[in-house]
C-alpha atoms as one frame of an Amber mdcrd trajectory, in Angstrom:
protein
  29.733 -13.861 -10.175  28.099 -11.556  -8.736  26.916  -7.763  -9.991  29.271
  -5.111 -11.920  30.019  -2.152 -10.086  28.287   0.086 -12.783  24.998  -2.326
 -12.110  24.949  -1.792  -8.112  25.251   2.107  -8.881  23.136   1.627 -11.540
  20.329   0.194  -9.569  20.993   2.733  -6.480  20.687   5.437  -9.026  17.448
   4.463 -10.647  16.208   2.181  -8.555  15.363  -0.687 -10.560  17.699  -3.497
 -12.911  16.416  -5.583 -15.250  18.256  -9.305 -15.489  17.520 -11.946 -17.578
  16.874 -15.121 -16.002  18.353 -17.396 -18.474  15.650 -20.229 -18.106  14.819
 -21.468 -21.613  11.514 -20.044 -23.895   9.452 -23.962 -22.909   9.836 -23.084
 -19.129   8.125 -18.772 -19.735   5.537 -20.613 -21.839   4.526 -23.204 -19.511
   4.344 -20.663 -16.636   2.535 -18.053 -18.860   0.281 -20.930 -19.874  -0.549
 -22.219 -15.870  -1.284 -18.101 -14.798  -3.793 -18.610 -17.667  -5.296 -21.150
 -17.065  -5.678 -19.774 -13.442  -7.112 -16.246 -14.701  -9.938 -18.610 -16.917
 -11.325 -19.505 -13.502 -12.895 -15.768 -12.723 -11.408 -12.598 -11.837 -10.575
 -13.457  -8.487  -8.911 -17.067  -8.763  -5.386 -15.674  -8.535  -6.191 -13.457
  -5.686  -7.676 -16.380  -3.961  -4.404 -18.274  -4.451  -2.310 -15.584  -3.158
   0.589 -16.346  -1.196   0.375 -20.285  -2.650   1.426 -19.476  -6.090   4.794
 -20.681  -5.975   2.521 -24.112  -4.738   0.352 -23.808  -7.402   3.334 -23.608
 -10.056   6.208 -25.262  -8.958   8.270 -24.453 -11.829   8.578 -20.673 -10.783
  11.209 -22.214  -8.997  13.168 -22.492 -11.535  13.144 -18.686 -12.078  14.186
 -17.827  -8.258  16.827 -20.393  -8.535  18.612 -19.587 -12.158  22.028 -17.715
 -11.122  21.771 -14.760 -12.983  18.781 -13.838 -10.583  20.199 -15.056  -7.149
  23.434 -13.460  -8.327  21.433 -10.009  -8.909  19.704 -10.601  -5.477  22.503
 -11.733  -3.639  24.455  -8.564  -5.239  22.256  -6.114  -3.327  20.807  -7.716
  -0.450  23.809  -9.842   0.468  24.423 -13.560   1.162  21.228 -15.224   3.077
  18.742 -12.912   1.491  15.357 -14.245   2.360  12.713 -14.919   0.336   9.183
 -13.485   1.843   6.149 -15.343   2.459   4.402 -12.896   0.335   4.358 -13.256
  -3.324   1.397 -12.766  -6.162   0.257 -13.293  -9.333  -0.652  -9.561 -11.301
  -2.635  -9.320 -14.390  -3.009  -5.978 -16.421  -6.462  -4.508 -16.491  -8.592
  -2.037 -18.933  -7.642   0.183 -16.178  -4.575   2.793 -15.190  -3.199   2.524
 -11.517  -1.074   5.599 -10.038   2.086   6.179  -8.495   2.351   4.204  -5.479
   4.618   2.471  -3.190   3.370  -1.150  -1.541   3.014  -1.368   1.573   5.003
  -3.868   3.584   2.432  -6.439   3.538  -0.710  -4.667   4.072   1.644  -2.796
   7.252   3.286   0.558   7.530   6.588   0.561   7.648   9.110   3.711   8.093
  10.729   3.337   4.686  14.762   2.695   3.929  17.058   4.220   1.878  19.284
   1.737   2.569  18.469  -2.064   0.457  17.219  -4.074   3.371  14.230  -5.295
   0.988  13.976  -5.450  -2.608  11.221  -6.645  -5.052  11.898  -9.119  -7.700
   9.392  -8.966 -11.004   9.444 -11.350 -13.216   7.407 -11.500 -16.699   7.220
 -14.998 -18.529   6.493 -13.012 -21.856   7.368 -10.699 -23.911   5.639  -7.145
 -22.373   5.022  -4.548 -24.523   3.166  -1.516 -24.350  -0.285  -2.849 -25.988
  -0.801  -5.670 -23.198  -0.408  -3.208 -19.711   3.732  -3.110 -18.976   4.225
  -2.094 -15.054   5.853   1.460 -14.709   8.174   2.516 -12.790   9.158   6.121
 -11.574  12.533   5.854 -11.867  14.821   7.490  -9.529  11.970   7.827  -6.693
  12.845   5.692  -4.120  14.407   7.973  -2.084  11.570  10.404  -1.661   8.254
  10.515  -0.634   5.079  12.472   0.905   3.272  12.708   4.147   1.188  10.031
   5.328  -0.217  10.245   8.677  -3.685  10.284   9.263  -3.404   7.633   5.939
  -4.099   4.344   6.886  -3.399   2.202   4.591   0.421   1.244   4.101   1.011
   2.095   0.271   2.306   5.739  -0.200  -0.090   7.119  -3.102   0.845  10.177
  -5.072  -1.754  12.628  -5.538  -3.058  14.898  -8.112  -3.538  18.557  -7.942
  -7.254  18.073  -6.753  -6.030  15.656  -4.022  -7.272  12.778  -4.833  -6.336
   9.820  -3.294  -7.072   6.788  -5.337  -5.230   3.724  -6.539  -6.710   4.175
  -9.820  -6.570   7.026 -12.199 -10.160   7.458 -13.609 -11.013   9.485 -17.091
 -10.277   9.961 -20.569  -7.041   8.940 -22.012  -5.238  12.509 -21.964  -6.730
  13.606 -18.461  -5.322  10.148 -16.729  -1.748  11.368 -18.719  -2.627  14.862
 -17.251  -3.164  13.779 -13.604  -0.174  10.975 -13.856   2.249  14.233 -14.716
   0.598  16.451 -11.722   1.389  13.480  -9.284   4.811  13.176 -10.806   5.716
  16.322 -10.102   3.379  16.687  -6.472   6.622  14.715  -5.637   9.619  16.207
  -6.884   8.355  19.454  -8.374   9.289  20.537 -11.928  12.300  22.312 -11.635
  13.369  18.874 -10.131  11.713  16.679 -12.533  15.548  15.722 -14.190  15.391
  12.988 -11.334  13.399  11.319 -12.169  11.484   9.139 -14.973   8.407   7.579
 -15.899   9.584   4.512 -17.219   7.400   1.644 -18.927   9.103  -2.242 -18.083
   8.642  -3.288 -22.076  11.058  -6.247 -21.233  11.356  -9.744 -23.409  10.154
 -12.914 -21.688  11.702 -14.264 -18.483  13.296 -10.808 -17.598  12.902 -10.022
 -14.181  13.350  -7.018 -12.522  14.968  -6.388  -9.342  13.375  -3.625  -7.692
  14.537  -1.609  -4.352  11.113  -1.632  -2.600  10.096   1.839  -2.164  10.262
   2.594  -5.883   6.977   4.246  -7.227   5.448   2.063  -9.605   2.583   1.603
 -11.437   0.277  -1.057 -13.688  -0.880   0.334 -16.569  -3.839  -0.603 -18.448
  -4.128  -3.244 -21.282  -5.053  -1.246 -24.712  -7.628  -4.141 -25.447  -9.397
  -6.311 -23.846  -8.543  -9.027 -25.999  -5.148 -10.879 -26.760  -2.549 -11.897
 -24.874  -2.118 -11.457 -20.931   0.540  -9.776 -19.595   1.374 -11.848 -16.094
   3.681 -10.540 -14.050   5.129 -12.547 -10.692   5.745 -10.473  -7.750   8.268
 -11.679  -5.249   9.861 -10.091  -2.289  12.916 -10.244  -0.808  14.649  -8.763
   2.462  18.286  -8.814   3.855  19.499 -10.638   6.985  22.897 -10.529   7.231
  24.447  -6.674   7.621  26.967  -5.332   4.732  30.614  -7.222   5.079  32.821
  -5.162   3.366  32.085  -7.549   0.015  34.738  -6.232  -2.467  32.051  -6.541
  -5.635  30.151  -3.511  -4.081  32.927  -1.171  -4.252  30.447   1.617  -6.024
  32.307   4.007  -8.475  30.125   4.470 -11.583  26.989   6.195 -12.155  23.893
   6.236 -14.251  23.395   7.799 -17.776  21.294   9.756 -18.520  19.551   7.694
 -21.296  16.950   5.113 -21.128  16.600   3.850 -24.235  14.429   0.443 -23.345
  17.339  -1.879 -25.436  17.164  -5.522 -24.334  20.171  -6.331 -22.164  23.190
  -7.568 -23.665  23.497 -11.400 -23.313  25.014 -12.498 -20.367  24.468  -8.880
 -18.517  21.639  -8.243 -16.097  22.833  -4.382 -17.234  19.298  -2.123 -17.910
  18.419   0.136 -19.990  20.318   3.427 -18.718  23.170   1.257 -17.447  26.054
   3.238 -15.347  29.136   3.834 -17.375  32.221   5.541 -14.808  32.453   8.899
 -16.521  29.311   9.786 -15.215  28.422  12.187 -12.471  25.652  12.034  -9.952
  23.207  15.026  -9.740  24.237  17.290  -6.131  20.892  16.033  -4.897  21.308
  12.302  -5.294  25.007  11.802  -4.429  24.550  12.913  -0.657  22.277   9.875
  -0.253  24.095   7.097  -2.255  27.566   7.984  -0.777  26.024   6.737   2.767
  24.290   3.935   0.781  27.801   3.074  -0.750  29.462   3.551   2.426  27.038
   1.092   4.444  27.228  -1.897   1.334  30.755  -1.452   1.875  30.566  -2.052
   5.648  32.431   0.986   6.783  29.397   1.270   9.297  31.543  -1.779  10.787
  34.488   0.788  11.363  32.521   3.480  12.909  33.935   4.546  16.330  31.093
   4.190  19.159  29.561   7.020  20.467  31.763   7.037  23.519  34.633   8.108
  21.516  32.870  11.370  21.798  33.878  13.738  24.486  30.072  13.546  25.933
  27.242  15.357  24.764  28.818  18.205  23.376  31.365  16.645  20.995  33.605
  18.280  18.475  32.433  15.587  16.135  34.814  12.885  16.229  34.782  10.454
  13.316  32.809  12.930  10.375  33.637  12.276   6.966  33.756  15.699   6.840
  34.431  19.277   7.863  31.274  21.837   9.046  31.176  23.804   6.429  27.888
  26.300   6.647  25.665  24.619   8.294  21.700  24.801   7.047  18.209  24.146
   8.268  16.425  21.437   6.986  14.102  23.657   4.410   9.942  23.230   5.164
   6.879  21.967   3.836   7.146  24.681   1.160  10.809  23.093  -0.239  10.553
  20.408  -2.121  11.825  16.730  -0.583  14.742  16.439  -2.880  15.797  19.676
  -1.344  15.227  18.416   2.657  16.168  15.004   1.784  19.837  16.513   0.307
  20.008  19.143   3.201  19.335  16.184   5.899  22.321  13.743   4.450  24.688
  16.844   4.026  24.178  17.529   8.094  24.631  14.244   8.540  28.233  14.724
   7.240  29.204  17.410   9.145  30.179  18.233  13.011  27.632  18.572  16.088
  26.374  21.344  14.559  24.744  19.455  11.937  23.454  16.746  14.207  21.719
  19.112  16.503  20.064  20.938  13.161  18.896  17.515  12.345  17.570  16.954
  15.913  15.725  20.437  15.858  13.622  19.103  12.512  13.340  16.109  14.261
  10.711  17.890  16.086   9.252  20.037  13.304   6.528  18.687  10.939   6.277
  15.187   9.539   7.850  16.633   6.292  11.073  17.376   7.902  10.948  14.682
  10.764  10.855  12.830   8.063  14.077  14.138   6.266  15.824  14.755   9.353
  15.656  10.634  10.196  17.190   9.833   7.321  19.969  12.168   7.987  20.227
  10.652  11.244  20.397   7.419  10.376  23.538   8.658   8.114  25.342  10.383
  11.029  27.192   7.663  12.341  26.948   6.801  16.602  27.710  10.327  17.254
  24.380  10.988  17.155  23.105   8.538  19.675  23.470  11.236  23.069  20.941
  13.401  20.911  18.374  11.063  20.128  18.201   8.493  22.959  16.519  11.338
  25.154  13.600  11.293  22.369  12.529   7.761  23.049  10.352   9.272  25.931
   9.078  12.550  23.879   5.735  14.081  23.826   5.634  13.379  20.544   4.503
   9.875  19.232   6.481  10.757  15.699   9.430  11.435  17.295   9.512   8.923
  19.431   9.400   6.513  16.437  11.619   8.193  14.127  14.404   8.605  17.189
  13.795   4.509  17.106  14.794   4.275  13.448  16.971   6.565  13.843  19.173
   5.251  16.529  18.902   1.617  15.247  20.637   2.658  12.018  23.276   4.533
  13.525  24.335   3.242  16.593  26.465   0.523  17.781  24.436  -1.623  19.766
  25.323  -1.763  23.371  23.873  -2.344  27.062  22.872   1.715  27.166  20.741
   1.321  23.783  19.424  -1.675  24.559  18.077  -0.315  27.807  16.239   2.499
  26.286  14.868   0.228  24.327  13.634  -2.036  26.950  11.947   1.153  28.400
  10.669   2.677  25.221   8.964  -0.773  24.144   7.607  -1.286  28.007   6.245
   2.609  28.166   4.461   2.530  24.884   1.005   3.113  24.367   0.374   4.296
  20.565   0.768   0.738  18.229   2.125   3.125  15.307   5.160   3.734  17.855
   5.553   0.447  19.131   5.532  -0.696  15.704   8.536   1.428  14.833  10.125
   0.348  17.780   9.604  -3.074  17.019  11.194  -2.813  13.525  14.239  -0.774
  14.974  14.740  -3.195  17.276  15.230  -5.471  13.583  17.958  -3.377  12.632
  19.522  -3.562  15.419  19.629  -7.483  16.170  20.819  -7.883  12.754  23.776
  -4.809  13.429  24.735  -6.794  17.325  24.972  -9.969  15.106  26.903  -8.809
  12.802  29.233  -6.985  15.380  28.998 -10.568  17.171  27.612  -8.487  20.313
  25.688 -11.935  21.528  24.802 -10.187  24.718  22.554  -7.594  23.089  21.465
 -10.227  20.333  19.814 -12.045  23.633  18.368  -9.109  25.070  16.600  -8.131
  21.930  15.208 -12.057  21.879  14.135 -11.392  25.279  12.510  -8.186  24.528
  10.473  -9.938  21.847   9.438 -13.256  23.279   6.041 -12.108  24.490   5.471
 -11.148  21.209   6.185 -15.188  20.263   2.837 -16.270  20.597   0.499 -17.975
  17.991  -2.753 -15.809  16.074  -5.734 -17.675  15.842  -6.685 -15.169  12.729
  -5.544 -12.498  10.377  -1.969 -11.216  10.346  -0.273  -9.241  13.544   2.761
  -6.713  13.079   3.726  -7.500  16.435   4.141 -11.282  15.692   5.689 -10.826
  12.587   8.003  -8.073  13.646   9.031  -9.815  16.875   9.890 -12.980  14.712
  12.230 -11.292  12.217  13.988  -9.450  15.363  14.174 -13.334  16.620  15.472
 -14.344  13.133  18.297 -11.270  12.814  19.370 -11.475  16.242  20.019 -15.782
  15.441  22.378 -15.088  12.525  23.092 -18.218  10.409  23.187 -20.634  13.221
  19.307 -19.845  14.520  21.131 -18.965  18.179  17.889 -17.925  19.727  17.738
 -20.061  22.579  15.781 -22.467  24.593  12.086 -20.549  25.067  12.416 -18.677
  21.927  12.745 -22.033  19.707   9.978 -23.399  21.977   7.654 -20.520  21.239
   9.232 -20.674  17.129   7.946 -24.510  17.468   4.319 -23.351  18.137   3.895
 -20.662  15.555   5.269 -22.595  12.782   2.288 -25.361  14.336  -0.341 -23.232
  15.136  -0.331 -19.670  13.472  -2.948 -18.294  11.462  -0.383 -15.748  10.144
   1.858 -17.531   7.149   4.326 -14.422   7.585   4.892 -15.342  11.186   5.054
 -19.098  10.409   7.778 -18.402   7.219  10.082 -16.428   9.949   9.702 -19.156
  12.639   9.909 -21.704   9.652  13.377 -19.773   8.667  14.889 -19.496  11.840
  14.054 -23.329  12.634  15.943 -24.680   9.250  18.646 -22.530  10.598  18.954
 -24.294  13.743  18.050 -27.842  11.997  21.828 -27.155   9.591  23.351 -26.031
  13.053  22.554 -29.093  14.863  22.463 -31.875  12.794  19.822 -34.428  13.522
  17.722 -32.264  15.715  15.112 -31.106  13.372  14.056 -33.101   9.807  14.594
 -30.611   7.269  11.201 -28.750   6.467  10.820 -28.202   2.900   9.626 -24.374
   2.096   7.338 -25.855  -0.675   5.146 -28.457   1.370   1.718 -27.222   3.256
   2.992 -25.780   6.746   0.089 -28.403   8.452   1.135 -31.363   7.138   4.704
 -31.208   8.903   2.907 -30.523  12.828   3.379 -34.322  13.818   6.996 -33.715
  12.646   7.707 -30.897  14.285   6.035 -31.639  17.448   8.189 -34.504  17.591
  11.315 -32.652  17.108  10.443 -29.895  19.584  11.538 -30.943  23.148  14.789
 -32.743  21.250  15.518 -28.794  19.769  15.233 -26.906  22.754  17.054 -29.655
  24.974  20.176 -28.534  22.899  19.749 -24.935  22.882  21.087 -22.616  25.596
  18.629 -20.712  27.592  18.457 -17.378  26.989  19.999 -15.063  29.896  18.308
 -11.667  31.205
C-alpha cells in the first residue's frame, strides 16, 4: 500500500512528509551508537567515509528496505526509483546554517518542479530542539533566486546585506534576524503565508521524505554536550515516467496547521497533513495542477505538436480558454507572482505560449519562470522553442533544452535539434543542460516505447561513456543516466554502450558514474539470465573487475547493436 491521496498532496503542498520506518527501538540504537562511535574518531571521520556509509553500517539497510519507507518513496517517485550513489552521515554543530538548497552532487542542475528526485532523512533518535533538528522552509520548493555568476550548485538565500554564506554568524537574535530577512528575500512578506520555517523535532527512526529543492537548514546544537543528533541523508531519483497509477489521483490539500504531533501509527501522515476540504492558495494551485496532471500521466495523452495547424496554432489541446493574457511580471515582482503568471500562460492558447517565449529572453528572473511555464504547456510549444536551441543567448539556449524535454513528445525532429545543439555547443553550463534534457527525454521515448529515439539519445551520449581517471565529471554522469532512462527495465542499451558501461563500472574514478553503469548492468543481468553474475550494490566496486571482465564480451555478444 502505497501513499493516501491527502499524503501525495500533502507532500506537493509542503514539500516534505515525515514516515515512520517501523524498524524496532534495538535497530535506531545500534545505528545511533555506530555514527558515534564514527564521530569519536575526529571531526572529519564521517566526511572521510562519505559515500561508504551504508558500507560502514550495514544495518541502514534495514531502514531503506522497511515498507513504510519504500512505500512513501515508491508513492512519489514511482516503481524503480533509484537509490543514488550519494549518501552522508550529518551531525549538528554549535553553529546555525541558512536557507539553502543542495546541489545535485556538488553540480548545477536546472531545478524541477516536477518529483524526479527526492531526499530521504532519516534520524535514529529522538530530535528535539536542544540537540540541532534540520529545518525546513516549508512550502519553498517551487521558488527560488538568481544564480548565475554563483558557482557553486546549492541555491543560498541571502540577507538584506547580501551575504552569501552557508553559515549564519552572530548573536542569537541577529542569526533569528537575518534567517527572517532571507525568508522573506524569497517570497516577500505580503507572501510569507506560503511558506514556513519548520523545525524536523521527529521521534527516532522517522524519516523524512523530502522533494529535493526544498530549502532547508541544520541548526545548531544548544550545548556542546549530550546527545548527538545524527541524521542519514539519502537520495533518490525517478526512472520510470508517471503511468497513470490510480493511488496518485491528487484531490486534497494541506492545512494550514503544523502542529509538530507524532504521526499516527501506521500513517506516514505529517504534521499539517491534507484533509479534502481544503483549498490551495491562487499562487500554489497553478503549479501542482500540472504536477498532478503529470503523476497522473495525462502527459501520456497529450496530442503531439503536429496536431497543431503549424506555427501559428489556435492552441489545440489547452486545458483551458485565453482568458487575459499577462506578462510574466520582472525582477521587481516577487517569484511567487512570475512563477503563478508563467503556469497560468502555460494553460492558455498561443497567446500565452508566445508571452512565455518573450520572457524566455528577458532576465534570468523571468527566463527562469517562463521555463517552468513551458515545461507545463504541453507539445504545443515545441515550434516556439526548438528555434532557441541555436540563440545568442547561452541561458536560453539551456532553458529552451529543459524546456522542450519536458514538454514534447519525443520524435526524429527533436531529436535532431538535439543532435545539433549538443554538437554546436561551446559553453559547459549549456551543454550541461542539454545533457540533462536529453535525461528527460530518454526516460519520456521509453516510456512512450519510441525505441528509435531511445537509441539515438544512446548514440548521442556514447562519447560521453568513457572512464575518469579522477574527480567526478557531469558529462559522464549525465551521459550515463541518459544511457540508464533511455534502457528502461530491460537495460536495452545495446552492444557498444554495455561495452563502454563494462569499463566504467571497472575503471572509473567517479562512483556516480560507476552506480549508473552498475544500475543499468543488473538491469541487463535480470533481462538475460546467465549473462552477467548478479553484482551486489553493497560489495567494493574493485573487487568484482575479474567478474565483470569475464562477463563482458558474453553481454555484449547478446545485445543488439545500436543503429544510427
Amino acid at each position: 500500500m502505497g501513499l493516501t491521496e491527502e499524503d501525495v498532496e500533502h507532500f506537493l503542498r509542503r514539500g516534505f512528509l515525515i514516515v515512520q520506518s517501523g524498524v524496532s527501538a534495538a535497530v535506531n540504537e545500534a545505528i545511533h551508537d555506530s555514527a558515534s562511535e564514527i564521530c569519536s574518531q575526529g571531526p572529519h571521520a564521517a566526511a572521510h567515509i562519505g559515500d561508504a556509509i551504508l558500507d560502514e553500517i550495514p544495518m541502514l539497510h534495514e531502514v531503506l528496505d522497511a515498507p513504510p519507507v519504500k512505500q512513501a518513496v515508491r508513492s512519489i517517485l514511482g516503481e524503480h526509483a533509484l537509490l543514488h550513489g550519494h549518501r552522508h552521515l550529518h551531525i549538528s554543530s554549535m553553529r546555525d546554517q541558512m536557507w539553502h538548497k543542495d546541489s545535485y552532487w556538488g553540480f548545477r542542475r536546472v531545478r524541477s518542479h516536477r518529483p524526479r528526485w527526492c531526499m530521504v532523512l532519516y534520524y535514529p533518535q529522538e530530535t528535539t530542539i536542544d540537540i540541532g533538528p534540520t529545518h525546513v522552509l516549508a512550502g519553498s520548493q517551487y521558488w527560488t533566486l538568481d544564480t548565475e555568476g554563483f558557482n557553486p550548485g546549492e541555491d543560498i538565500l541571502m540577507p538584506e546585506d547580501g551575504s552569501i554564506s552557508m553559515f549564519v554568524n552572530g548573536s542569537p537574535e541577529e542569526r533569528a534576524e537575518k534567517l527572517r530577512q532571507a525568508e522573506e528575500s524569497l517570497v516577500t512578506s505580503h507572501y510569507s503565508h506560503l511558506v514556513e520555517p519548520f523545525p524536523l523535532t521527529v521521534p527516532a527512526g522517522s524519516c523524512v521524505l523530502m522533494h529535493y529543492d526544498l530549502f532547508h537548514r541544520g541548526s545548531g546544537r544548544c550545548s556542546d554536550g549530550g546527545r548527538l543528533r545524527c541524521l542519514f541523508k539519502f537520495q533518490f531519483l525517478r526512472t520510470i515516467e508517471p503511468q497513470l497509477p490510480p493511488s496518485l489521483t491528487c484531490k486534497a490539500s494541506c492545512s494550514s496547521s503544523s502542529t509538530a504531533s507524532s504521526p499516527s501509527e501506521g500513517s506516514p501522515r505529517s504534521p499539517g497533513a491534507c484533509v479534502a476540504e481544503d483549498v490551495a492558495p491562487e499562487e500554489v494551485e497553478p503549479i501542482l495542477q500540472d504536477i498532478r496532471a503529470w503523476l497522473r500521466g495525462h502527459w501520456l495523452a497529450q496530442p503531439s505538436h503536429e496536431a497543431d495547424s503549424g506555427v501559428a496554432d489556435a492552441g489545440g489541446g489547452d486545458m483551458e480558454g485565453t482568458g487575459s493574457i499577462v506578462e510574466i511580471p520582472g525582477p521587481e515582482a516577487s517569484e511567487v507572482e512570475r512563477i503563478a503568471a508563467a503556469y497560468t500562460l502555460a494553460r492558455q492558447q498561443l497567446a500565452g505560449r508566445q508571452a512565455l517565449v518573450r520572457a524566455l529572453l528577458r532576465g534570468e528572473a523571468e527566463a527562469r519562470a517562463a521555463c517552468y511555464g513551458l515545461c507545463a504547456a504541453g507539445p504545443q510549444a515545441m515550434p516556439l522553442l526548438l528555434p532557441l536551441l541555436q540563440h545568442d543567448s547561452p541561458r536560453v539556449r539551456c532553458l529552451s533544452a529543459i524546456a522542450l524535454s519536458e514538454s514534447s513528445r519525443p520524435c526524429a525532429g527533436l531529436m535532431d535539434a538535439f543532435a545539433s545543439a549538443l554538437q554546436a555547443e561551446k559553453v559547459p553550463a549549456v551543454e550541461a543542460g542539454i545533457m540533462q534534457a536529453l535525461v528527460s527525454v530518454a526516460s519520456r521515448a521509453r516510456a512512450l516505447e519510441e525505441s528509435d529515439v531511445c537509441k539515438r539519445c544512446v548514440a548521442l551520449v556514447l562519447p560521453y561513456l568513457r572512464p575518469v581517471r579522477s574527480g567526478c565529471t557531469w558529462r559522464g554522469e549525465s551521459a550515463c543516466l541518459v544511457v540508464l532512462m533511455a534502457g528502461g527495465l530491460h537495460g536495452d542499451v545495446g552492444h557498444e554502450a554495455t561495452v563502454a558501461l563494462m569499463s566504467i563500472w571497472e575503471k572509473t574514478s567517479d562512483p556516480y558514474m560507476a552506480s549508473f553503469a552498475e544500475e543499468v548492468l543488473q538491469r541487463i543481468h535480470r533481462s538475460i539470465p546467465g549473462v552477467l553474475e548478479e553484482i551486489q550494490g553493497d560489495q567494493e566496486r574493485r573487487s568484482c573487475e575479474k567478474k565483470l571482465r569475464l562477463g563482458c564480451d558474453q553481454i555484449a555478444a547478446h545485445v543488439p547493436l545500436v543503429s544510427e
